[in-house]
C-alpha positions as CSV (number, residue, x, y, z in Angstrom):
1,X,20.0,-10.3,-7.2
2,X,19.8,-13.7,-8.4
3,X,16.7,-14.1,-11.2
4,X,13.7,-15.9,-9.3
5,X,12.5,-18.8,-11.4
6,X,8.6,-19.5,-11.0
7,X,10.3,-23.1,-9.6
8,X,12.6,-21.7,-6.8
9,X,11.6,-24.4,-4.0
10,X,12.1,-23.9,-0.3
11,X,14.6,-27.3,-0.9
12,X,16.8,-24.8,-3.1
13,X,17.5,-22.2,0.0
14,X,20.2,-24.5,0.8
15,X,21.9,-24.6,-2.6
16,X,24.8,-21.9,-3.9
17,X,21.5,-20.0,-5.5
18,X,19.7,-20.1,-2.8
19,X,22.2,-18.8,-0.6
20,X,23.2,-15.9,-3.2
21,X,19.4,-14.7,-2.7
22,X,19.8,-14.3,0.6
23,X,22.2,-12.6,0.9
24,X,20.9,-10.6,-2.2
25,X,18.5,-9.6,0.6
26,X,20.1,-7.7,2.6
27,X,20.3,-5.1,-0.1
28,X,16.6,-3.2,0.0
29,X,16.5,-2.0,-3.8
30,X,16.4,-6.2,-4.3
31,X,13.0,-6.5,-2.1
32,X,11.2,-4.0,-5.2
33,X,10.8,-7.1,-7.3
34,X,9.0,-9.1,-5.4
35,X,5.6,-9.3,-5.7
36,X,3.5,-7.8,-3.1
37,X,0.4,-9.5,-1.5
38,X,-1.1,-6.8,-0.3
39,X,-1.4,-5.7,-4.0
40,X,-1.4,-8.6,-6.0
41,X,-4.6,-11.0,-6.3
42,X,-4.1,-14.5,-5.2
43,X,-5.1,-16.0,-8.2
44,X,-2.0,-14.2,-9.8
45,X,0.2,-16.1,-8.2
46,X,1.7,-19.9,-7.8
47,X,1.5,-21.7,-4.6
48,X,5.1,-22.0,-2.7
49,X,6.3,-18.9,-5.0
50,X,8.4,-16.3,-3.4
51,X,6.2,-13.1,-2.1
52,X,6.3,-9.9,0.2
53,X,3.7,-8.8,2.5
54,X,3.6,-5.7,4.3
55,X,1.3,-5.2,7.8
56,X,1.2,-4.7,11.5
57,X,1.2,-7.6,13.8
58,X,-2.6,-7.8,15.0
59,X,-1.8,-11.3,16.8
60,X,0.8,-14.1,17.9
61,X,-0.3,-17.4,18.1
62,X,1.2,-20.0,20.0
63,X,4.0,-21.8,19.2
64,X,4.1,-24.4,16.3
65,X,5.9,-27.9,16.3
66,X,6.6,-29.1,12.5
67,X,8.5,-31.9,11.1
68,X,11.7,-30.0,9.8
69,X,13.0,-32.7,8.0
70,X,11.3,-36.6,8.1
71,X,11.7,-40.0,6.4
72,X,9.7,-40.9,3.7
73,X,9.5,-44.8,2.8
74,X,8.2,-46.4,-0.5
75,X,5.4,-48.1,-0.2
76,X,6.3,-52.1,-1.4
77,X,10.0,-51.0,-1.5
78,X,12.7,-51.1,1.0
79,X,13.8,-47.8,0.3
80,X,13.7,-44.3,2.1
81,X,14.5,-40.8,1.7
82,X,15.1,-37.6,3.6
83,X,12.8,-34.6,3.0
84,X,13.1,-31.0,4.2
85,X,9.9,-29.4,5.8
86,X,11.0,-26.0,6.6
87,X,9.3,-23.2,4.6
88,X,6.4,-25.7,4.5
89,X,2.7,-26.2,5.3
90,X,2.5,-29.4,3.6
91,X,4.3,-32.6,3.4
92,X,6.2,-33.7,0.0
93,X,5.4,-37.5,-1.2
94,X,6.1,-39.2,-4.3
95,X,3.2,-41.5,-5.7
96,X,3.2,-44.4,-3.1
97,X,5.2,-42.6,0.1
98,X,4.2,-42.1,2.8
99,X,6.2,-40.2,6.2
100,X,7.7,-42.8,8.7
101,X,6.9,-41.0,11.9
102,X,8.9,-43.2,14.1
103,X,12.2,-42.5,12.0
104,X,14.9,-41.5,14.5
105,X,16.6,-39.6,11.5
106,X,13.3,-37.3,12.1
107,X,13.8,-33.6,13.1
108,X,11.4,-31.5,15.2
109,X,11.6,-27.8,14.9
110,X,9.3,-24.5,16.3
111,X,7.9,-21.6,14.5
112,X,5.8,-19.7,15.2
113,X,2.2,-17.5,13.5
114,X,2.3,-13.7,13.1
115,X,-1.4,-12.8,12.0
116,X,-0.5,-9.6,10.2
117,X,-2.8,-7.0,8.6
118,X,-1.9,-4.5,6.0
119,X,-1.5,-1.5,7.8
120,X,-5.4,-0.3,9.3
121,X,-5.7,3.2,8.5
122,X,-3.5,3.4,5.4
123,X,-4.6,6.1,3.1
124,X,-5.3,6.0,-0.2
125,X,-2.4,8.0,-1.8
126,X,0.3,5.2,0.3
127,X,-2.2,2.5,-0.9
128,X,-2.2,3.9,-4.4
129,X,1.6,4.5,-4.4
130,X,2.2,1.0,-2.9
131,X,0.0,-0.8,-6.0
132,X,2.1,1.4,-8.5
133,X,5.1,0.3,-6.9
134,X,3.7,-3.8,-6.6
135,X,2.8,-3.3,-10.3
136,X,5.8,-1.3,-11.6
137,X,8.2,-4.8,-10.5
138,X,5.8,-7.7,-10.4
139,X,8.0,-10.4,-12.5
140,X,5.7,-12.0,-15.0
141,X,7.0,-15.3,-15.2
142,X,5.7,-15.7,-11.1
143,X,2.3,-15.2,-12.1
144,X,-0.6,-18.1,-13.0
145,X,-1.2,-17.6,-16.6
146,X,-5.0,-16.5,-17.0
147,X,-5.7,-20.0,-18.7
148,X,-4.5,-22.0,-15.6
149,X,-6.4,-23.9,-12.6
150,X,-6.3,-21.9,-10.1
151,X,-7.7,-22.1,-6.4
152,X,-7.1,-25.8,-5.8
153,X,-9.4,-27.7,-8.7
154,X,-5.1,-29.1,-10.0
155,X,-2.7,-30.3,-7.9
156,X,0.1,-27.8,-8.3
157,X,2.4,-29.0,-10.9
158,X,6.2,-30.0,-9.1
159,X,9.5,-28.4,-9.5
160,X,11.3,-29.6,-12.6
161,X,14.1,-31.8,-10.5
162,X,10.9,-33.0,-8.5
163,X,8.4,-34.1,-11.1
164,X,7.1,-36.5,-10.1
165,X,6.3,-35.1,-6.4
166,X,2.6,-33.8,-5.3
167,X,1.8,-32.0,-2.5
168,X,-0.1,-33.6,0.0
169,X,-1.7,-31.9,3.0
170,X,-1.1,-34.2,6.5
171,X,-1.4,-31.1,9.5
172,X,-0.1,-27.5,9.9
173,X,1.7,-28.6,12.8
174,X,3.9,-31.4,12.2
175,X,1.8,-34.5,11.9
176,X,-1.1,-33.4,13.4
177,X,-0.7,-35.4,16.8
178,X,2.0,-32.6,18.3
179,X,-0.6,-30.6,19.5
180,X,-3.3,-33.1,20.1
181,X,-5.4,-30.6,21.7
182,X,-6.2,-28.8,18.8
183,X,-5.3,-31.1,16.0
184,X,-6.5,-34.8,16.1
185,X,-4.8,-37.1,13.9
186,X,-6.2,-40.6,13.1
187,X,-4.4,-43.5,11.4
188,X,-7.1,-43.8,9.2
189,X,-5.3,-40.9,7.7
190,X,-2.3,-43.1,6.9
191,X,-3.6,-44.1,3.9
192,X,-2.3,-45.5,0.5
193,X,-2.4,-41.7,-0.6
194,X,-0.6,-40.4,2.0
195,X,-1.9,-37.9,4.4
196,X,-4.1,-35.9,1.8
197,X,-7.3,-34.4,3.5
198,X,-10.5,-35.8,2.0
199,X,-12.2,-32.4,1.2
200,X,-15.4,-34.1,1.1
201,X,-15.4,-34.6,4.1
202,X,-16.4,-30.8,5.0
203,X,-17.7,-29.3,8.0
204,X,-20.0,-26.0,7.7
205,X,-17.8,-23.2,8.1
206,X,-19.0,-21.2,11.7
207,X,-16.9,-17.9,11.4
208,X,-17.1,-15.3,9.3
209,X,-15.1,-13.1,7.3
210,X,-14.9,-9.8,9.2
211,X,-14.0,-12.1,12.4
212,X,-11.5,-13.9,10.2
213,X,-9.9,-10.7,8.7
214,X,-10.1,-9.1,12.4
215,X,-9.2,-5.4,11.2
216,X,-9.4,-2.8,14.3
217,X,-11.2,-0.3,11.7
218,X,-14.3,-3.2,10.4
219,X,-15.3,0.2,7.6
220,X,-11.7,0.3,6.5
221,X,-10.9,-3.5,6.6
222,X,-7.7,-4.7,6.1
223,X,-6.2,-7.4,4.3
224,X,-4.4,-10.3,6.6
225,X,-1.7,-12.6,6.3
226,X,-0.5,-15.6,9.0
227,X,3.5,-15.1,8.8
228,X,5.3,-18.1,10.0
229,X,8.3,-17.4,11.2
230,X,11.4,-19.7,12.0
231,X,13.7,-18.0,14.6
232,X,14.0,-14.4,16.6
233,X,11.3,-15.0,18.0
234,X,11.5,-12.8,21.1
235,X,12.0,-9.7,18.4
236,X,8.7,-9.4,17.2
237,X,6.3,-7.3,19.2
238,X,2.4,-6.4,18.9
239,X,0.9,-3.5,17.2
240,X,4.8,-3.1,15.4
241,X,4.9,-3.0,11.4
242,X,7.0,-5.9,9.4
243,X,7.9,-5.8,6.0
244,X,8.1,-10.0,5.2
245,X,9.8,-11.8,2.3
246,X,8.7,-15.8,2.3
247,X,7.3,-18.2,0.4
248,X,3.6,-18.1,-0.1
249,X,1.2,-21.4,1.2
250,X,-2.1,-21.5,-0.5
251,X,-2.9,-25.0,-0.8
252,X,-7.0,-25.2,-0.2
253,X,-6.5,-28.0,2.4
254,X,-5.4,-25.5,4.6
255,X,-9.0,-24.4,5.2
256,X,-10.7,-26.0,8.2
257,X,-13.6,-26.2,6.0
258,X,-11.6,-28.7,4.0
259,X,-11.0,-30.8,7.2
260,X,-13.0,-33.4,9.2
261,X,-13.2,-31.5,12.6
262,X,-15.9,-33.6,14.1
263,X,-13.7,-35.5,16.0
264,X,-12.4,-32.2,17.6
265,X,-13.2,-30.4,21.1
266,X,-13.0,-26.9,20.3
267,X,-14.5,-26.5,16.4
268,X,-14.5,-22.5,16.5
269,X,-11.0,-22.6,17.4
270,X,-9.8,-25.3,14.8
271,X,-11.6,-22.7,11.7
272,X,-10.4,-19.6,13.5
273,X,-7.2,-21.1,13.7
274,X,-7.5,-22.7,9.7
275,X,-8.8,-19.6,7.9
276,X,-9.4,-20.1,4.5
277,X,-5.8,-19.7,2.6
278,X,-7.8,-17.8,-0.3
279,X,-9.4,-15.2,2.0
280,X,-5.8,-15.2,4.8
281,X,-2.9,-16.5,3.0
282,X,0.0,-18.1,4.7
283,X,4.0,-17.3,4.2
284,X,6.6,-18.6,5.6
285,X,9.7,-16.0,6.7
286,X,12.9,-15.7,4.9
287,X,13.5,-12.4,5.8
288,X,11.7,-10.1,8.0
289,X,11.9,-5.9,7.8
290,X,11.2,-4.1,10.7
291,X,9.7,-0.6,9.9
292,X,10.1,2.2,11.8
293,X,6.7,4.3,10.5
294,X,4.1,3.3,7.3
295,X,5.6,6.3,4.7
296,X,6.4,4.8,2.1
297,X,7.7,7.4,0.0
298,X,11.0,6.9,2.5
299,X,11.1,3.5,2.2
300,X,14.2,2.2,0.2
301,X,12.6,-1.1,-0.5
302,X,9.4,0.1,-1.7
303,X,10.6,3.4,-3.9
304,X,10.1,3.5,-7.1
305,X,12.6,4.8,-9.6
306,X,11.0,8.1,-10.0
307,X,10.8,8.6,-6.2
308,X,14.3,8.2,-5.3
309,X,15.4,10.3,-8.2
310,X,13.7,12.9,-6.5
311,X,14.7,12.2,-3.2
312,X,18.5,12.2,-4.4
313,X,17.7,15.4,-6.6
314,X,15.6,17.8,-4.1
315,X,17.6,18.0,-0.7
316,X,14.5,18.9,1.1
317,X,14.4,21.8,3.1
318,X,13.5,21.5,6.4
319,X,12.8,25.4,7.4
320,X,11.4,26.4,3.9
321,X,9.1,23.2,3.9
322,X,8.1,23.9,7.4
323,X,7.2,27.8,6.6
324,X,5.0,26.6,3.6
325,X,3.0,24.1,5.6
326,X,2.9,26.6,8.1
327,X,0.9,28.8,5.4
328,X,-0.9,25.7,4.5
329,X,-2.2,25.3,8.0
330,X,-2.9,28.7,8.3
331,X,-5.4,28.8,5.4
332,X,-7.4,25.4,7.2
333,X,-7.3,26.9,10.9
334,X,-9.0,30.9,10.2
335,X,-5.3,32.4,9.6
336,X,-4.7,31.7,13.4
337,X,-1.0,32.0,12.8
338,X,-0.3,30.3,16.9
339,X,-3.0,27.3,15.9
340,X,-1.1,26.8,13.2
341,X,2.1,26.4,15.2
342,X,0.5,23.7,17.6
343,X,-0.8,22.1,15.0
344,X,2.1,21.3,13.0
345,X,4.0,20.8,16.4
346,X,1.4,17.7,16.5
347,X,1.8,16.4,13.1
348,X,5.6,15.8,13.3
349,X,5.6,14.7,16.9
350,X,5.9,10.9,17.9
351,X,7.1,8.5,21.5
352,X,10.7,8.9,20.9
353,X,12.0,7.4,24.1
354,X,10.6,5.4,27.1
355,X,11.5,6.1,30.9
356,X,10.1,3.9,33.6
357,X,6.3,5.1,33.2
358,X,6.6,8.3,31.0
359,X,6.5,8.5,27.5
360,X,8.4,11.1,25.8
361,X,7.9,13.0,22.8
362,X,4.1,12.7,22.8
363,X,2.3,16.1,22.4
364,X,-1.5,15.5,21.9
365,X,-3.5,18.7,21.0
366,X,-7.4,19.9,21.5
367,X,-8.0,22.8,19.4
368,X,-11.5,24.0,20.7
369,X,-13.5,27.4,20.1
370,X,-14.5,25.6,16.7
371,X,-18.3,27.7,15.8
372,X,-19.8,24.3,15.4
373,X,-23.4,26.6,14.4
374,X,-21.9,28.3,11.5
375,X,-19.3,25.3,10.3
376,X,-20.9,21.7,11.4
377,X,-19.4,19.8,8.6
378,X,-15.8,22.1,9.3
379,X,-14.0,19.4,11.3
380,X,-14.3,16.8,8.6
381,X,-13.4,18.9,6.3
382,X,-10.2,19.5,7.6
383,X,-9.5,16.4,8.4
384,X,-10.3,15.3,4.7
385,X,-7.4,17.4,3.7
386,X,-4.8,16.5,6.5
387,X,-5.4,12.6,5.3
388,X,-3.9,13.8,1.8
389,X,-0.7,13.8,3.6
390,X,-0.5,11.9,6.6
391,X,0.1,8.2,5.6
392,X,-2.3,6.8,8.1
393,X,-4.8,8.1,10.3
394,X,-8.6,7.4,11.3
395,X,-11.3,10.1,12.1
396,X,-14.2,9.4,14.8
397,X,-16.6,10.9,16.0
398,X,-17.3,11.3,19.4
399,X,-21.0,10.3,20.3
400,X,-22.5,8.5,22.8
401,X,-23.8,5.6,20.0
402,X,-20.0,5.6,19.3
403,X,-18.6,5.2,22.1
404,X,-21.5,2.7,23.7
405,X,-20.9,0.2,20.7
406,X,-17.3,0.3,19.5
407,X,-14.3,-2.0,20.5
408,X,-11.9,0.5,21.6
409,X,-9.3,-2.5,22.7
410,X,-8.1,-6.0,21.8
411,X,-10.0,-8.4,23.9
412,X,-9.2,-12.3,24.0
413,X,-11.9,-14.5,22.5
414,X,-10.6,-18.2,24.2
415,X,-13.2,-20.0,22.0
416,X,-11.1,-19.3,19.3
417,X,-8.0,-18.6,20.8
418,X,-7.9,-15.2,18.6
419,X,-7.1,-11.8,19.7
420,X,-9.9,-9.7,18.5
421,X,-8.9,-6.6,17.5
422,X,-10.0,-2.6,19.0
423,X,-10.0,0.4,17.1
424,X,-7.1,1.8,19.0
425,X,-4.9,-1.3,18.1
426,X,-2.5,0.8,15.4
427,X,-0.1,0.8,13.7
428,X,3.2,3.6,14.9
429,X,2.5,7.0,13.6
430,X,-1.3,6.3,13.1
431,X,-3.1,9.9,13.4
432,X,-6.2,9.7,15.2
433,X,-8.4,12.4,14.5
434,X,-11.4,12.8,17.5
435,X,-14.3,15.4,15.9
436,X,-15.8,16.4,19.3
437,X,-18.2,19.0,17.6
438,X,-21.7,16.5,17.9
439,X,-20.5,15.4,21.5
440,X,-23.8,15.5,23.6
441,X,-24.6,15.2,27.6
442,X,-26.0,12.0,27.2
443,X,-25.1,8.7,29.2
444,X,-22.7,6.0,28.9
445,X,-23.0,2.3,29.5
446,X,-20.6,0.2,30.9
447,X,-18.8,-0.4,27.1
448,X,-18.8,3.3,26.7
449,X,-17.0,4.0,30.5
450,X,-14.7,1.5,29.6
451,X,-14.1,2.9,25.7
452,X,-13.3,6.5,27.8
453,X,-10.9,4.8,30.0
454,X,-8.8,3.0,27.3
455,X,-8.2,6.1,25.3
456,X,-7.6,8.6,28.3
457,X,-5.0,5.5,29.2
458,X,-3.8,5.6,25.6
459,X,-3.3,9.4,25.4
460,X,-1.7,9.4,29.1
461,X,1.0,6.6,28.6
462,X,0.9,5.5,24.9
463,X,-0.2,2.0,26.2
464,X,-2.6,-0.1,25.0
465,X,-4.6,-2.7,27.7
466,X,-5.1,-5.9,25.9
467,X,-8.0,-7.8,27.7
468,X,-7.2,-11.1,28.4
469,X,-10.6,-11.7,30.8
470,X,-8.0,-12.8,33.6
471,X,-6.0,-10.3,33.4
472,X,-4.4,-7.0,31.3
473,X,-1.2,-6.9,29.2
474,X,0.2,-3.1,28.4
475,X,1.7,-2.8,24.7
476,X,3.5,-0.3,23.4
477,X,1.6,2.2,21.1
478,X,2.6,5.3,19.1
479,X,-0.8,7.4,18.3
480,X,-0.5,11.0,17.9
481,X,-4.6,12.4,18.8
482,X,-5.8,15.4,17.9
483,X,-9.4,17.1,18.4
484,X,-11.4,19.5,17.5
485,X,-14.2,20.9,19.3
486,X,-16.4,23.3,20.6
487,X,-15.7,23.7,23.8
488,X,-12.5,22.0,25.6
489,X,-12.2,18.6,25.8
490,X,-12.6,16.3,28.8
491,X,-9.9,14.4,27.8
492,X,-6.1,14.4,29.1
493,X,-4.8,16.5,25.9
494,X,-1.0,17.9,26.4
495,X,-1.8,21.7,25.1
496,X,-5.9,22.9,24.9
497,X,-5.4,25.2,21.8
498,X,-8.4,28.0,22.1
499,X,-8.6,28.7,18.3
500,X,-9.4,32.7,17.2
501,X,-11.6,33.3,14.6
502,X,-13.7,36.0,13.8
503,X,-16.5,36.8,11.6
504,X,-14.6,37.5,8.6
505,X,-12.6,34.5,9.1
506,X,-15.6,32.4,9.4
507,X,-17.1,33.9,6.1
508,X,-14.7,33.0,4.1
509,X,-13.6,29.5,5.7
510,X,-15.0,28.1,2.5
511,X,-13.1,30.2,0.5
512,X,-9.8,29.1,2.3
513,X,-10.6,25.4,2.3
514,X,-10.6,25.3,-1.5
515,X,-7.3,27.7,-1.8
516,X,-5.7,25.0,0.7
517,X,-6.6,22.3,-1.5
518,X,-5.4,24.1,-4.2
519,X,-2.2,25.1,-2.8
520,X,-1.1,20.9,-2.2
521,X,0.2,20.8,-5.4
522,X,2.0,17.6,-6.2
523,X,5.2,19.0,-5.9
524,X,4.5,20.3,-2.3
525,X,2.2,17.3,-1.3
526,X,5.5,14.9,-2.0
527,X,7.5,17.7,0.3
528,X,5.0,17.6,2.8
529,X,4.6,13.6,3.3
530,X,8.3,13.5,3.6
531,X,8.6,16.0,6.0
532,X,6.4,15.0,8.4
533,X,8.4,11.7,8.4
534,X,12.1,13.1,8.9
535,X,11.0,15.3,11.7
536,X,9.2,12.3,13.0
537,X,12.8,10.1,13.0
538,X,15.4,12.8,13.7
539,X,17.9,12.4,16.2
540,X,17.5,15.4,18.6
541,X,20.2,16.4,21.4
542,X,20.0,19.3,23.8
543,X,23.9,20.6,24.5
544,X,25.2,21.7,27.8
545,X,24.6,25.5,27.2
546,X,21.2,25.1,26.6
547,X,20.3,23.0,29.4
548,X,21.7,25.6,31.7
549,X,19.1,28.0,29.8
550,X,16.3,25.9,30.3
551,X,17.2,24.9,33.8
552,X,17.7,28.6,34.8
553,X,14.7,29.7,33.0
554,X,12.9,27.1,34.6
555,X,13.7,28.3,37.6
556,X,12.6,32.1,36.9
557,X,9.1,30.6,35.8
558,X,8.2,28.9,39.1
559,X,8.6,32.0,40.7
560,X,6.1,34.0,38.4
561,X,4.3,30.9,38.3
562,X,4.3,31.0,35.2
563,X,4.8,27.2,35.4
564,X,4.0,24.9,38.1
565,X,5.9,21.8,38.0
566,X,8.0,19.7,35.6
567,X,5.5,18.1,34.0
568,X,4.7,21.4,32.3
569,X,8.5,21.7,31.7
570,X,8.4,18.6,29.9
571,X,5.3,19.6,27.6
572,X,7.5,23.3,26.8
573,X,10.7,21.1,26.3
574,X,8.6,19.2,23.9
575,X,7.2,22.0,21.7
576,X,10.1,23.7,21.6
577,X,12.3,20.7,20.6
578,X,9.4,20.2,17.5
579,X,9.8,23.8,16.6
580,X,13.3,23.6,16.0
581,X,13.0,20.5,14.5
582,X,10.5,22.1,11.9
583,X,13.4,25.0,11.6
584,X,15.7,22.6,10.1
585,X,17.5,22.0,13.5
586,X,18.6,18.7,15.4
587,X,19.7,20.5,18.5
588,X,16.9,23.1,20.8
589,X,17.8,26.8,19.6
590,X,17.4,29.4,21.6
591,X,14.8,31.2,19.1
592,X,12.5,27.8,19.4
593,X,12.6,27.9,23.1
594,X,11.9,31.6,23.0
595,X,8.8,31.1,20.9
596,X,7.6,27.7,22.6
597,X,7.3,30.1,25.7
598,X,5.8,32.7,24.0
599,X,3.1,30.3,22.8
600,X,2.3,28.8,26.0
601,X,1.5,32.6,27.5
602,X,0.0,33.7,24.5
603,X,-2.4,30.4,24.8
604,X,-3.2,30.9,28.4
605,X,-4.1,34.3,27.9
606,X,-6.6,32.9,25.1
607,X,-7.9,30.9,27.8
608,X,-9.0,33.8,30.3
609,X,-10.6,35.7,27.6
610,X,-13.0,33.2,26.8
611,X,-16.5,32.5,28.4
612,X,-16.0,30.0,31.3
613,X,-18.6,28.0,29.4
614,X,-16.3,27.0,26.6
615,X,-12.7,26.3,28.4
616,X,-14.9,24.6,31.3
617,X,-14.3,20.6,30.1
618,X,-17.4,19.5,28.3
């Protein structure tokens, strides 16, 4: 990869280096040294330097007209030059230039704003992983030396074949009169110093942070980044994660505080639009990553040395590893060896294919029967150790209060133009973790009805309704839910898991929490992050033979009515493709079919020995 120099210019892209970066690109080990946002302080780092940031896209804004390349004339000379504006928030003058907007040499080109968060409901070992990683290859010489001006009080000093050059601020878009209805441009502004924004000329800032920053989980906030990007623009989709290489824009002029927005119609929407760049940074795409799920432990551009030694080293095991989180499991759920079973079925499940309305692959689980009495802080507990190895996931509890004030989904906000974010607006592979155990009979308001409706609507078709006031827009979602209860959940769960327990079981639940925390060694928590991953992205095929088993099978069942249509074919095809997976198999085995049936008639029996007050839906 060619060395980055603290001086590599958007203007050099086009040059033999430039071009050799690029293309260095395409290789992922070359992405590990650069440094990442999400990790590295602002102040660290030089405007217009080359940067990474890592997130989900929360928000698209609309589209963006820029001056690609303009004229600049010297001011009491007859001369002119062309300058580039791709990669580029502000314009580049020389002491005494000024743009010539009427230039016919001018081009006009589109981009468009991602508004990307780090990924909401990263835990803290990927978080702590990705810093080691952001840390490990940060090159020094792209970082502000401690003794520097930082945060806007110096103009940013120029590129070495540019010295003379400072950056000057005119608009984001273009030269401000493109989009007139949200940027107004004045020709007082064409001044002898250019377009530069007079930052005394402020306006009291009317948005705050936690609106700016717009995280779906406001006690886990994320951090955000605007990516502007130049071309694909039809590839990027909402609620998908993006791995971004660019160069970063944090000139303070940027900030709508910084501007004169008097003259402006809409004022929320011109600072919701102009964060501050030292809260919400900006960076302009070179090269965008699409990732398939937030592990970063299987992510070649993120690995660190010691991580892919071990990768290449340990050929893991998928039956082995699957046995031992089996025992794992086993230890957190009473020794209920079939609870175990569903509940791993759920961890390594995920959408793996679309058909007209039905989602396939999804297998949401209630495990109920929980003795809430004995064990009320049990669910948490559990869930405290599952989040040691899932890489993102987010625990609720079901109450009314929670359901009555929350945002469950996005909802437009056209005063600002901003899509404010719900707590089901995730990431792929996001666990959700319901703890049903302190649900009460008590009533639900209007936000609460419509909080019920947008996760039963989640959970049914793995589609998320955006509210747009006028009308609803379906995205694409990927959030495995489990919950635990007392009694069976009212919700539309694919298997209702009647956990056994007894009072020996219950005595020494303590006992077994601490021997399952014990038992995640660091070897066996690496094997068990991983594996939930690879069973999550393996290519699984059912051959000709054992279709005809299934279909036959099938067949016998509806006659012992032991199944009743093929919706419940689907949900046994689906647990018995995840057990074979978690045997080490890419193709449905007859053994995993076997069991998945065995399951199912050991579950409903389950079901009609229990009171009718606990499998009656709460």
């Amino acid at each position: 990869m060619p060395e980055l120099s603290a001086n590599f210019s958007p203007e050099q892209l086009s040059s033999l280096d430039g071009s050799a970066f690029l293309s260095s690109l395409e290789d992922p080990k070359c992405w590990r040294s650069i440094p990442l946002l999400n990790y590295t302080p602002l102040h660290e780092l030089k405007d217009i330097s080359i940067v990474r940031f890592r997130g989900m896209i929360q928000d698209m804004l609309d589209p963006e007209m820029y001056l690609e390349r303009y004229e600049v004339l010297k001011k009491d000379e007859n001369s002119a030059r062309m300058q580039e504006g791709k990669y580029r928030d502000c314009v580049v003058l020389n002491e005494g230039e000024q743009v010539n907007h009427d230039a016919k040499a001018n081009v006009h080109g589109e981009r468009r704003t991602l508004f990307v968060l780090s990924i909401p409901g990263l835990n803290d070992w990927c978080q702590d992983y990705e810093s080691q990683c952001s840390r490990n290859s940060l090159p020094q010489k792209l970082l502000v030396p401690a003794n520097a001006c930082v945060g806007g009080a110096k103009k940013r000093s120029a590129p070495k074949d540019e010295e003379s050059m400072d950056i000057e601020v005119e608009a984001a878009t273009e030269n401000g009169d493109v989009d007139s209805n949200k940027r107004k441009r004045t020709e007082d502004n064409n001044n002898a110093n250019g377009c530069r924004v007079n930052v005394a000329q402020t306006s009291n800032t009317v948005i705050g942070m936690e609106y700016h920053l717009n995280s779906p989980i406001p006690e886990r906030p994320s951090k955000a980044c605007m990516i502007k990007i130049y071309e694909d623009f039809e590839k990027y989709k909402l609620n998908t994660i993006i791995d971004v290489v660019g160069f970063l824009s944090v000139n303070p002029a940027l900030d709508a505080s910084a501007m004169d927005v008097n003259e402006f119609d809409n004022v929320n929407e011109i600072h919701a639009q102009n964060p501050p760049p030292s809260l919400i940074p900006r960076l302009h795409a070179i090269a965008v990553h699409s990732l398939p799920h937030p592990n970063p432990l299987l992510d070649e551009r993120l690995i660190t040395p010691l991580q892919e030694r071990q990768n290449q080293s340990t050929d893991l095991n998928m039956l082995h590893v699957g046995n031992e989180f089996r025992v794992f499991l086993k230890l957190c759920l009473f020794n209920d060896t079939w609870a175990a079973d569903y509940l791993l079925s759920h961890l390594m499940s995920s959408v793996y294919c679309r058909v007209d309305s039905q989602c396939l692959g999804r297998f949401l689980v209630n495990i109920f029967n929980i003795p809430l009495n004995r064990l009320p802080n049990y669910v948490k507990q559990v869930y405290d150790l599952l989040n040691t190895i899932l890489p993102a996931s987010h625990y609720i509890t079901m109450t009314a209060t929670t359901m009555n004030d929350a945002n469950f989904g996005p909802k437009k906000d056209y005063e600002t133009n901003k899509l404010v974010s719900g707590m089901l607006q995730l990431a792929p592979q996001t666990h959700l973790v319901i703890d049903e155990t302190h649900t009460k009979s008590e009533a639900l308001n209007s936000n609460g009805i419509l909080s019920m409706t947008l996760l039963g609507y989640v959970m049914r078709h793995q589609q998320l309704k955006c509210n747009f006031q006028f009308y609803e827009l379906e995205y694409d979602v990927d959030i495995p839910i489990l919950s635990l209860s007392e009694k069976k959940s009212v919700l539309p769960y694919d298997a209702f898991v009647p956990i056994e327990c007894d009072e020996q079981s219950i005595a020494v639940i303590a006992e077994s929490l601490n021997a399952a925390r014990h038992y995640l060694n660091p070897a066996r928590l690496n094997q068990f992050r991983r594996f939930l991953t690879l069973a999550k992205l393996v290519e699984f095929t059912v051959d000709e033979a054992q279709s005809e088993m299934v279909q036959n099978d099938f067949v016998e069942m509806r006659k012992t009515k032991a199944i009743r249509d093929a919706e419940e074919l689907h949900h046994l095809l689906v647990l018995a493709r995840l057990l074979s997976i978690a045997r080490g198999k890419n193709v449905l085995i007859k053994d995993a079919w076997e069991l998945a049936k065995q399951m199912e008639s050991t579950r409903q029996k389950r079901f009609e020995s229990l009171p009718t007050d606990i499998t009656r839906k709460q």
